[in-house]
N, C-alpha and C positions, 0 to 999 in steps of 0.2 A: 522415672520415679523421683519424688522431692527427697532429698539428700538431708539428715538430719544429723549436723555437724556440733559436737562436743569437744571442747578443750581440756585436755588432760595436763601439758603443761605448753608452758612458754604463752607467749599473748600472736594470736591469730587476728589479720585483718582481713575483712571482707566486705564486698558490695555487689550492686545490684550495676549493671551498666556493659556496654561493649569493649570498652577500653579501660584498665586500670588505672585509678586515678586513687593515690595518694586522701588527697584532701575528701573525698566522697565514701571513703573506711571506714568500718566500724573497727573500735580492738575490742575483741575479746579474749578476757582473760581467763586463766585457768579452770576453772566449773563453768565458763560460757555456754552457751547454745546458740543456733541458729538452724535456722530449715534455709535451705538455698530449692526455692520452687522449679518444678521442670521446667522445660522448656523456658525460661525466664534466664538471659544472659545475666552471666554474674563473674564475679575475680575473688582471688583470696592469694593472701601472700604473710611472711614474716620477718620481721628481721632479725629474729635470734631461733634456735635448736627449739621445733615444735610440734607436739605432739598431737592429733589428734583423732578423734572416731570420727566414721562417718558410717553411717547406714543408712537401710531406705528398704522400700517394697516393691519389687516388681524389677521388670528391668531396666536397668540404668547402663547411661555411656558416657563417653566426654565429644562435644561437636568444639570443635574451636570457630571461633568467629571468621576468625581468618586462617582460612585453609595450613597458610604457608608457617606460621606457628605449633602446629604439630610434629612433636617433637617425632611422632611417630612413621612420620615422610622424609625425613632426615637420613 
């Protein structure tokens, strides 16, 4: 399901791509939005205390790119 991502506080970066890249971010600040499309690799990170929603329809998961990244194999 496409994830549709609200900033409540702090400034939220996000993009579209396999690898997190800094310079290829969007910020979004606090009443931002964004939709992060399925299947469609994408990153988001912060660098201060950040709040945000996210919802969507249907079911949803997290695939990481690269396996060994999963915090949840750990």
């Amino acid at each position: 399901a496409d994830e549709h991502v609200t900033v409540i506080s702090g400034t939220f970066y996000a993009g579209h791509g396999t690898k997190l890249s800094e310079a290829e971010s969007k910020a979004f600040p606090p009443g931002g939005f964004f939709i992060a499309t399925a299947k469609t690799p994408h990153f988001a990170w912060s660098k201060e205390e950040t709040v945000v929603q996210v919802h969507g329809v249907g079911p949803t998961g997290i695939t990481y790119v690269d396996p060994a990244d999963d915090p949840r194999k750990k």
